[in-house]
C-alpha positions in Angstrom: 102.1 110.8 85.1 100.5 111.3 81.9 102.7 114.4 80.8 106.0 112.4 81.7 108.3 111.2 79.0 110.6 108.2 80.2 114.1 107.3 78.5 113.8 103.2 78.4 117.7 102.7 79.6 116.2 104.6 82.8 113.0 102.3 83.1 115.4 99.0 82.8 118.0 100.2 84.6 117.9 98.4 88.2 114.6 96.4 87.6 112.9 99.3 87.8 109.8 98.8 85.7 109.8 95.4 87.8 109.6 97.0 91.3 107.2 99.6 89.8 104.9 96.6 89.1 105.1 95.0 92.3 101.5 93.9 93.5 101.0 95.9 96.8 100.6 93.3 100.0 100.0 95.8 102.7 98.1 99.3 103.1 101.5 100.8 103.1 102.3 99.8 99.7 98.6 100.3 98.7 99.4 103.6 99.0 102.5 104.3 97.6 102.3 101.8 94.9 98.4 102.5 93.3 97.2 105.7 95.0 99.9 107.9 93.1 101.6 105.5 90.9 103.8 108.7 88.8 105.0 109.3 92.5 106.1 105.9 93.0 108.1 106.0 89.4 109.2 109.2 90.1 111.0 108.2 93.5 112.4 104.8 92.3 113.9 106.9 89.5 115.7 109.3 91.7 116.7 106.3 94.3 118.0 104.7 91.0 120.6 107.3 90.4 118.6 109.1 87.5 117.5 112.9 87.4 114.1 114.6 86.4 113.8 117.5 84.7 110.3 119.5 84.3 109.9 120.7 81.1 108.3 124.3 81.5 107.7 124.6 77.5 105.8 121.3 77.1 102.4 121.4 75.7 100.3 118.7 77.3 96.8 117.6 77.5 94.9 115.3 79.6 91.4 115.0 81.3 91.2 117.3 84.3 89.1 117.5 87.1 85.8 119.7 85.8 83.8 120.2 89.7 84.5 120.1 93.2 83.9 116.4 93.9 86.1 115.3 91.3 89.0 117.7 92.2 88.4 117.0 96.0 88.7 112.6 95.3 91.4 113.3 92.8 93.3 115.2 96.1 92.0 112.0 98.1 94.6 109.8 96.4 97.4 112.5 96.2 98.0 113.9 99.4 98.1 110.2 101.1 100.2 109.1 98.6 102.9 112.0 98.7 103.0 111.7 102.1 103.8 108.0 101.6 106.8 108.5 99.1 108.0 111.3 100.7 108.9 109.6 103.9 109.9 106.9 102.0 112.9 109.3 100.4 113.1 110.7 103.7 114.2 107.8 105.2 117.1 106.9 102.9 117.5 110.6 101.8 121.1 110.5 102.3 121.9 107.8 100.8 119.9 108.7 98.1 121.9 112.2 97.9 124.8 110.2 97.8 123.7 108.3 94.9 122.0 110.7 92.9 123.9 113.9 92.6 120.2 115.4 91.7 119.3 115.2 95.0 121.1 117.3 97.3 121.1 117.5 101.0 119.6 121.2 100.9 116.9 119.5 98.9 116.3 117.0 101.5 116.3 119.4 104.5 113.5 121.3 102.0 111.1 118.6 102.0 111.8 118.3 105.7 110.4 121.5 106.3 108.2 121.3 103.6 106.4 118.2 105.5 106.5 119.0 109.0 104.8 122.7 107.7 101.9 120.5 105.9 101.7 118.5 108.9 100.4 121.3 110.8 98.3 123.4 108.5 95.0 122.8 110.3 96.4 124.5 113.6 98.0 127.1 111.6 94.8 127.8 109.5 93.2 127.8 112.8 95.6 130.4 114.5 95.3 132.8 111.5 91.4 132.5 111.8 91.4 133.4 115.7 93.7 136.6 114.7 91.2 137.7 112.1 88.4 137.3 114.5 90.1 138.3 117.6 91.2 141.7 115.5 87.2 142.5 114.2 85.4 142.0 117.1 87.8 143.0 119.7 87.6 139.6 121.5 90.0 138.0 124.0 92.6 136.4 121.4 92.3 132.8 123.6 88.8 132.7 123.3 88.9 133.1 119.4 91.7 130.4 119.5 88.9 127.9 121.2 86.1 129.1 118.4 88.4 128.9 115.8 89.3 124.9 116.2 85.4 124.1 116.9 84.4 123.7 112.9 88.0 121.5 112.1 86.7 119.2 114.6 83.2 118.7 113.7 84.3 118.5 110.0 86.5 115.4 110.8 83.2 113.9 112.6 81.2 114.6 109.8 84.3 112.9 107.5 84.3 110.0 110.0 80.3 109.5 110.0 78.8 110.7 106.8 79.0 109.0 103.5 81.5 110.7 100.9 79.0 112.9 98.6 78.0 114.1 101.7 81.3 115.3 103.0 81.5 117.1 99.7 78.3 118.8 100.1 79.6 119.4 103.5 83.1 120.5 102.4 81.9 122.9 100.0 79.7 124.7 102.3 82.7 124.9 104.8 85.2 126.3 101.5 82.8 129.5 101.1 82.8 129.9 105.2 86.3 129.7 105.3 86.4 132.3 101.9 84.6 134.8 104.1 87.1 133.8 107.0 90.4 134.3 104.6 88.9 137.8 103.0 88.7 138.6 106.7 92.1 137.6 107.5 93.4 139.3 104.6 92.5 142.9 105.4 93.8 142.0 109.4 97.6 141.5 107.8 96.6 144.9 106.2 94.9 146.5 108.5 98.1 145.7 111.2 100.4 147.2 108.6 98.6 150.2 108.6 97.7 150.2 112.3 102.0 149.7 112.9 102.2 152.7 110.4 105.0 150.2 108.7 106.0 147.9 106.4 108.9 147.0 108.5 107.8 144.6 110.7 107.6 140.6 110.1 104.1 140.5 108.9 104.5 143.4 106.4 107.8 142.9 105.3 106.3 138.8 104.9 103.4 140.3 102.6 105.8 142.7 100.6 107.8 139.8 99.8 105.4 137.8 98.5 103.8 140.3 96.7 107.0 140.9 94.7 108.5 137.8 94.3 104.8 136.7 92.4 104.9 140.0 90.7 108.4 138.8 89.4 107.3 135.3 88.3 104.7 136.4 86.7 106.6 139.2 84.7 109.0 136.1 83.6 106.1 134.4 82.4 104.2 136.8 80.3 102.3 134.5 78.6 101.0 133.1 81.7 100.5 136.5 83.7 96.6 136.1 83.8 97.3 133.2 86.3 98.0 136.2 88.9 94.2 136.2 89.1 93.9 132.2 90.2 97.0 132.7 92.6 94.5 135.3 94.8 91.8 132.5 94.5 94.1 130.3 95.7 95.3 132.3 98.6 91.6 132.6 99.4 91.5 128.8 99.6 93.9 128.2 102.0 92.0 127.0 104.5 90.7 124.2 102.5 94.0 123.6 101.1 95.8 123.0 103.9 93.2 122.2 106.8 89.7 120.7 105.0 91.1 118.8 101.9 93.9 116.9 104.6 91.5 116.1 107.1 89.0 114.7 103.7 91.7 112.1 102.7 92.8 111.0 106.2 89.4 110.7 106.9 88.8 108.6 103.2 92.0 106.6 103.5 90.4 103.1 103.1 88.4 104.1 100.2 90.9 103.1 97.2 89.1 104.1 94.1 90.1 106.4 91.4 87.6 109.3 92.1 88.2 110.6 88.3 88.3 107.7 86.1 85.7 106.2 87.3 83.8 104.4 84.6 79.9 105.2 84.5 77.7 102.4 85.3 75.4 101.1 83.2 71.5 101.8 83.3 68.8 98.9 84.0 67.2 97.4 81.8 69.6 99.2 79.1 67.7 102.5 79.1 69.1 105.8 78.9 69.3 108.2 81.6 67.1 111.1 81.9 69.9 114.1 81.5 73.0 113.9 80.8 75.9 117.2 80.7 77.3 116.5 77.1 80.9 118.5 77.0 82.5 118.3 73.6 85.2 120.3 71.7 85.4 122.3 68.8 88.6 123.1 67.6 90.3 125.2 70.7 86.8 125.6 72.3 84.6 123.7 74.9 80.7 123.6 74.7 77.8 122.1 77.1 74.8 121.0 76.4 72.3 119.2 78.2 71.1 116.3 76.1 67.6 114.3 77.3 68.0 111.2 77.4 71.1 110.4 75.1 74.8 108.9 75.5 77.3 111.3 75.4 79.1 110.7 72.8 80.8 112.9 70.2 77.6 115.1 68.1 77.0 114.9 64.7 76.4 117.8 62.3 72.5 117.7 63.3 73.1 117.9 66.8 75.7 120.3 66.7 73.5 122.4 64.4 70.3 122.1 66.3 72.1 123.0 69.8 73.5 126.2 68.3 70.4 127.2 67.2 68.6 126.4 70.3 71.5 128.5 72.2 72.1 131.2 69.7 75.6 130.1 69.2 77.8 130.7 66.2 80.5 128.1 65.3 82.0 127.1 62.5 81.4 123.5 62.1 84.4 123.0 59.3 86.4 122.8 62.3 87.6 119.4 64.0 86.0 117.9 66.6 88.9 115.1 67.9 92.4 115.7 68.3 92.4 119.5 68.6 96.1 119.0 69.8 97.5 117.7 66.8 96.2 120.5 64.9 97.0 123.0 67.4 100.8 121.9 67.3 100.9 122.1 63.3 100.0 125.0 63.6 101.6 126.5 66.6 105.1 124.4 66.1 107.2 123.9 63.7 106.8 120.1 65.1 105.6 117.3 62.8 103.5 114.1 63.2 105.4 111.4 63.5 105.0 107.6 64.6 107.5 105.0 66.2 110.1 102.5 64.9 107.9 99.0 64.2 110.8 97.3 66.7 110.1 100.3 69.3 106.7 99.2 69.2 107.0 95.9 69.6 109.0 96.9 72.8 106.5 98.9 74.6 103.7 96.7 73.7 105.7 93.8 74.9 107.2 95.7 77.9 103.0 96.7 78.9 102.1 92.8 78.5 105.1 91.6 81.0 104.8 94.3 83.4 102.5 96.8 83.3 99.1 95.2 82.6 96.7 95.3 85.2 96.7 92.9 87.7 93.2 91.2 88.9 92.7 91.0 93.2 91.1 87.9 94.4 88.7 88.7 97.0 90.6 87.7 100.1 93.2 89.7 99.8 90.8 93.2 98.6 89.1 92.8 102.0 92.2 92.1 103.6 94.1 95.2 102.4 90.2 97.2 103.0 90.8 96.1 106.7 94.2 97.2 106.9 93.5 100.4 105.6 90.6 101.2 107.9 92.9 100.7 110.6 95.7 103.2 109.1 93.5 105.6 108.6 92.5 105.2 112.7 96.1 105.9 113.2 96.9 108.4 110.3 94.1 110.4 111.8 95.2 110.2 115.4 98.8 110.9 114.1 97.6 114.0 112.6 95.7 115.4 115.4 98.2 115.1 117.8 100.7 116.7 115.8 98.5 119.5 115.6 97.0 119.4 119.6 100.7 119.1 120.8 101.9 122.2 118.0 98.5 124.2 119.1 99.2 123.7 122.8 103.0 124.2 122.6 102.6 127.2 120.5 99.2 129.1 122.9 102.0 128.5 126.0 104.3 129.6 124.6 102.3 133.3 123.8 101.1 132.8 127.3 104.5 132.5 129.3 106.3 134.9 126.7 106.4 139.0 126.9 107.6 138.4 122.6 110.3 140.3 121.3 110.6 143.9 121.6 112.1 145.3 118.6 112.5 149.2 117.6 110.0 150.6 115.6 111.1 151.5 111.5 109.2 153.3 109.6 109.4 152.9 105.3 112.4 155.9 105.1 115.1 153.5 107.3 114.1 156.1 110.5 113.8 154.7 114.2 110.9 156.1 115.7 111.5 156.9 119.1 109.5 155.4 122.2 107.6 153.1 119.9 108.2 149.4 120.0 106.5 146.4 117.9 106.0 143.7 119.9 106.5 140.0 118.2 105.6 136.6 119.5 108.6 134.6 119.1 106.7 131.1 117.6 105.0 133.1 115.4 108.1 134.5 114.1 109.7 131.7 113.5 106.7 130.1 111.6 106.1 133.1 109.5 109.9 133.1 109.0 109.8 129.1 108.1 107.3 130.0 105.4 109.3 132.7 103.7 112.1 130.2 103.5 110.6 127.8 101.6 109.1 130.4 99.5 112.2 131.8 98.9 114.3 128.7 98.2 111.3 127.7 95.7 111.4 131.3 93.4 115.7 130.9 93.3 115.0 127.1 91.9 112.8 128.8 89.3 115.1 131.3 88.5 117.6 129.0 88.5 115.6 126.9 86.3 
């Protein structure tokens, strides 16, 4: 995407830059073509023979999503489109391997796993919910199964009936329910630990892993350790992760726009709004002001004067307003500004014109594709909920027909606590053990890395 940096021999290598201009002609390729375009490089790349490497000490800026709606339509496009190119390297993964010695069988097998456990995050979200509830109020465990997938389903109503700033609304009031719901579920992993009287059993020696192997990463990364604090927001958000924010872009499949670059339209009869948020940048810091009646644009000295009187805000106006990154590289980096060869330009302007200027739809074939995508979306969603009705049903079964595993109780000092047993569900085992896999393999490719 924008933070990528491409070596031309591997952009013309194999037509490459040709098939990544390729005018989509079904939904498929609507998808996996324009919904997540760096994706689609990404994978011809690799298919191509050629190997990515992420540059951890790159400093990049770009527009990011600043609210919930435009973070929850920039996710629309995303998760639709991975899911596209990933079963597109799926289904030539070996050959692929073969090919590219980048991308390893083990690596295949990951995003396997990594899939199939995506697939089924509602029903997992909603089995982690019934334990929570089924734990606080002392209710039968089935029963707080049934309550538990009752909001999942009316949310994908709402997503199929209501019109999309709606389903925000909607979304963000079911993101601080489901919070509440993850705080809840929190303290029932702890509150088993200490009801077992050990950390040696799957769910506490699950949350001491993670624990530490976060606590690691984050002492390797000390200039980043106050992320700790975003990764416990994100556990809280779970839920809407991996069960609200899927269901959202099935659900918005056939809507094809960008959600964050979306150009503003213009007012009638030329006249100015009546508010409008003006966000602009001063040197390494971010204001906001609400302006009546005015473009946003960047301030002048007057406005920028006038708002920090009105706010009681001290700044020091000598700085720069643009291109704070240039000046923050001078001066953090012993990097210099530099500009391209004339005949290096000529290429990439050139290489832009032939292939990578944007193509116009006729009409026809916009409502054709529309159509088509309305009907993958009917049987994306369908898809989906089966998956997770057959892996809900399978798994509650299961629990039903199964005494679990009874395993010897050990307590913290390595000693075997006589006439005490745990008792672990043997699905639930495997999932939780499925997840600490993937965890695993991804903190050796960072150490590794």
């Amino acid at each position: 995407g924008c933070f990528s940096l491409f070596r031309v021999a591997a952009l013309m290598d194999g037509n490459v830059v040709k098939k990544f201009a390729m005018k989509p002609t079904n939904a498929m390729e609507r998808l996996q073509y324009d919904q997540g375009e760096d994706r689609w490089l990404s994978l011809l790349l690799l298919q191509q023979g050629w190997r990515i490497e992420y540059c951890a000490g790159s400093n990049s800026y770009t527009n990011a999503p600043r609210d919930f709606k435009e973070f929850f339509n920039q996710r629309r496009r995303w998760d639709p489109s991975k899911i596209a190119n990933t079963i597109e390297l799926l289904g030539n993964g070996f050959e692929v391997s073969r090919k590219n010695p980048s991308v390893s069988k083990p690596f295949i097998l990951y995003q396997i796993l990594y899939t199939m456990a995506t697939l089924v995050g509602p029903s997992t979200v909603c089995f982690l919910i019934a334990a929570a509830l089924s734990f606080f109020t002392g209710w039968n465990y089935n029963w707080c199964l049934i309550v538990s997938i009752i909001p999942p389903i009316i949310y994908l109503i709402i997503c199929f009936m209501a019109a999309p700033d709606t389903q925000i609304t909607v979304t963000a009031a079911f993101t601080a329910v489901y919070t509440l719901a993850m705080i809840g579920g929190v303290c029932t992993a702890f509150s088993v630990i200490i009801f077992q009287g050990t950390i040696l059993s799957p769910i506490g020696i699950f949350i001491t892993a993670l624990v530490l192997l976060y606590f690691v990463t984050a002492l390797l990364h000390p200039t980043e350790l106050p992320l700790v604090l975003y990764g416990l927001l994100y556990l809280l958000c779970i839920p809407t992760a991996s069960m609200l924010q899927p269901i959202y872009s099935l659900a918005n499949l056939h809507i094809t726009s960008w959600g964050t670059r979306e150009t503003r339209p213009k007012e009638q009869n030329g006249s100015a709004p009546k508010d409008r948020h003006l966000k602009f940048q001063i040197g390494c810091w971010y204001f906001e002001c609400l302006f009546h009646g005015e473009k946003a644009q960047h301030p002048s000295k007057e406005t920028l004067e006038n708002a920090t009187e009105a706010n009681g805000v001290t700044v020091d106006l000598d700085l720069p307003v643009e291109n704070c990154w240039v000046s923050e590289l001078n001066e953090t980096t012993s990097f210099t500004e530099d500009s391209l060869e004339e005949d290096e330009t000529l290429f990439w302007s050139q290489l832009i014109e032939q292939h990578l200027k944007p193509v116009l739809e006729d009409k026809y074939s916009s409502k054709r594709i529309k159509k088509e995508l309305l009907a993958l979306r009917n049987k994306g969603v369908f898809i989906y909920l089966m998956i997770n009705v057959l892996w809900l049903g399978g798994t509650f079964l299961l629990q039903l027909i199964s005494d679990g595993i009874i395993s010897p109780k050990i307590i913290s000092n390595g000693t075997v606590v006589e006439d005490e047993f745990l008792k672990i569900q043997p699905v639930s085992f495997a999932f939780l053990a499925t997840f600490a896999v993937l965890i695993f393999i991804q903190f050796v490719a960072m150490l590794y890395h």
